[in-house]
Structures are given as C-alpha cells and as structure tokens.
C-alpha positions as a printed NumPy array, in Angstrom:
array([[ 94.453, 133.953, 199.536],
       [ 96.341, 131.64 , 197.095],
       [ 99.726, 131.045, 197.012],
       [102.321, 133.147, 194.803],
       [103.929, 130.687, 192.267],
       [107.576, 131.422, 192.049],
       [110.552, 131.132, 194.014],
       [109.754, 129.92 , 197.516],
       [106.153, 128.416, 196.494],
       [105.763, 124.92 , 197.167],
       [103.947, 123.279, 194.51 ],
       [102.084, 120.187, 195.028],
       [102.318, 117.677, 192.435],
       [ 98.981, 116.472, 190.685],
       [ 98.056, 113.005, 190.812],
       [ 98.407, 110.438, 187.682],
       [ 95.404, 110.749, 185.704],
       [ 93.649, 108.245, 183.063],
       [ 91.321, 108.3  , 180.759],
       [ 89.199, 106.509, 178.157],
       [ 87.882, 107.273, 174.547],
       [ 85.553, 103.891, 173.723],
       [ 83.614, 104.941, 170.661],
       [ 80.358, 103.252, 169.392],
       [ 82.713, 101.902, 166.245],
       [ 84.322,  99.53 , 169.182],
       [ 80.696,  97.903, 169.773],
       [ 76.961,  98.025, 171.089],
       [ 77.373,  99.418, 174.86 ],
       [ 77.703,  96.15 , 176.814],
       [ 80.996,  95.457, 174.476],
       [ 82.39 ,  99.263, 174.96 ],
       [ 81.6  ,  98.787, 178.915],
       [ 83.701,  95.698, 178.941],
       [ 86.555,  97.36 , 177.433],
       [ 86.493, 100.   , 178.986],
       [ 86.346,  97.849, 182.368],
       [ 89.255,  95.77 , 181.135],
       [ 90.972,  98.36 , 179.8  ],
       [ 90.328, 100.272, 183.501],
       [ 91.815,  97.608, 185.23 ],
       [ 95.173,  96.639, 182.937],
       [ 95.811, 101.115, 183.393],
       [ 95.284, 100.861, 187.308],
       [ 98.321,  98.155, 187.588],
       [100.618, 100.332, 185.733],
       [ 99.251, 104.043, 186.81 ],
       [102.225, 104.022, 189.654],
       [105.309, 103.31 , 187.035],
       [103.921, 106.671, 185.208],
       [105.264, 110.005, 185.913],
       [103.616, 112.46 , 189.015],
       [101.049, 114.562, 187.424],
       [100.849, 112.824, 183.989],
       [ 98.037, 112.405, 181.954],
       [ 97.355, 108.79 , 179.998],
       [ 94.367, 108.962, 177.399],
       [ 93.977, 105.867, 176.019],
       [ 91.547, 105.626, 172.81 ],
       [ 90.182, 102.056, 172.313],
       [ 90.181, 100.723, 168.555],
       [ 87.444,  98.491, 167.157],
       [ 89.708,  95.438, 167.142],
       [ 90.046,  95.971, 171.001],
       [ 86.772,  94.413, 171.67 ],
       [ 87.921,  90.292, 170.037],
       [ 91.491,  90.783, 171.564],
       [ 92.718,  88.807, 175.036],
       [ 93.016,  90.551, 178.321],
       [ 96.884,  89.598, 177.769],
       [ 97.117,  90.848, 174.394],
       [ 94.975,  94.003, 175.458],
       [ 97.741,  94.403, 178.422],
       [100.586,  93.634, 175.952],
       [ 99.453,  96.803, 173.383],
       [ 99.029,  99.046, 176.41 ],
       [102.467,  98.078, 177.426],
       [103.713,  99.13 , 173.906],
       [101.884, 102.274, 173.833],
       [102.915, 103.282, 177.092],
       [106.828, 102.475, 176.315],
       [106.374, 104.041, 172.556],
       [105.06 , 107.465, 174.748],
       [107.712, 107.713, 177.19 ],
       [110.282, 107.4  , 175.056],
       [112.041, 111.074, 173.109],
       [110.816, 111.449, 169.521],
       [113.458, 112.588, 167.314],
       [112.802, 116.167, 165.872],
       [112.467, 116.698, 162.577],
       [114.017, 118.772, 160.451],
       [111.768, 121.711, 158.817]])
C-alpha cells in the first residue's frame, strides 16, 4: 500500500539529477563523447551546491567542442548562477 500524501506523510526528497543534450551539430561522435565526458565531470563537482530534488539539463552548443575545460567550467558556472537566480515578471 502506498503512502497517503498530505498532512502527516513523510516525503522523501529526490536526488539531484543531470542531464545532457550533445547534438550531432556539436561534432562527429568521438567529439560529442568528449563533451559530454567533460561536461559530466565539471556537473558532478557542483551537483551538491544544487537544490534536493532539482533537475539540471544542460544542452551543449557547437562552440563547446574548441572551448577549455576551464572556460567550459566557467559557462556552466554562469548558467548555473543565471538559473538560480528570480526572473523578474513581466508585465502582460
């Protein structure tokens, strides 16, 4: 029998997940393995400083295969910072 969700339930939280969109337009497959690997590796060190139970897709631009590892780990910094902060609502 599962649990009732409500008042009283105890909810687990859901782990951190990431994941990767490496299209051909990045490169033949030995270039979109590589970034993906690098790009694996640079989301690992930072999964812990993201929120329980959040979701990170990160999509991998053409340019992604000539960059550095640092400046690869610099734009996932960005991105990360540019998603966790509040987006000001728009007016309609």
């Amino acid at each position: 029998m599962k649990p009732a969700r409500g008042a009283g339930a105890e909810l687990t939280s859901a782990p951190t997940r990431a994941g990767f969109v490496v299209s051909k337009a990045v490169g033949p497959a030995v270039v979109r393995n590589k970034v993906r690997r690098r790009l694996r590796h640079l989301v690992r060190e930072r999964l812990a400083a993201l929120p329980a139970g959040s979701t990170l897709v990160v999509r991998a631009l053409p340019a992604a295969a000539e960059v550095s590892y640092a400046r690869l780990g610099a734009d996932l910094d960005a991105a990360v910072d540019a998603a966790r902060r509040p987006r000001e609502r728009r007016s309609r």
